[in-house]
C-alpha positions in Angstrom: 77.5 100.4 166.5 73.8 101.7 166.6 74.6 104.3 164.0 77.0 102.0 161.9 74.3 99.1 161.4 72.0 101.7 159.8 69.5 100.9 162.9 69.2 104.7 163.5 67.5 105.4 160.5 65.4 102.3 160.8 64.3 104.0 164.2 63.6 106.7 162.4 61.5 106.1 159.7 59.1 103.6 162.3 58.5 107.0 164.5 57.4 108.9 161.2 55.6 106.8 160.2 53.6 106.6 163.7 53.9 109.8 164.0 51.8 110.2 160.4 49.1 107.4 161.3 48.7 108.0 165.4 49.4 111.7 165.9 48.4 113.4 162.6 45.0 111.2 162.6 44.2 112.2 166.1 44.7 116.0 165.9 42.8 115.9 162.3 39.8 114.1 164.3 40.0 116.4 166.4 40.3 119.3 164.5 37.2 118.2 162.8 35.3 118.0 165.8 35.9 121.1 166.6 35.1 122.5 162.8 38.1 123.6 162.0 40.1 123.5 158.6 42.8 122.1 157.6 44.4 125.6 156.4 43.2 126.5 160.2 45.2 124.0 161.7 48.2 124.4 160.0 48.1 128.1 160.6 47.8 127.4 163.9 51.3 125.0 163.9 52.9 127.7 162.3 52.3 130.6 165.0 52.8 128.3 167.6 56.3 127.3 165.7 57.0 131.3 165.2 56.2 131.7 168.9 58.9 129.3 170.1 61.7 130.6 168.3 61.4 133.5 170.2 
């Protein structure tokens, strides 16, 4: 039923999209605060992804 009515994707895109404007905000602010780049920051996601799938 969840899945038939189409809710679950409704779910979905309302978590993106706080996901974008809370989380991504936030660890940009902070990111700045701490004077790092954007290309630092991202480089930094991607070891930490790297390191996981280990």
């Amino acid at each position: 039923m969840y899945v038939a009515s189409g809710a679950a994707g409704i779910v979905r895109q309302r978590r993106r999209s706080r996901f974008r404007t809370e989380r991504v905000r936030e660890l940009l602010e902070e990111a700045e605060k701490l004077g790092m780049t954007i290309d630092e920051v991202w480089e930094d996601i991607q070891r930490e992804k790297r390191s996981g799938e280990r």
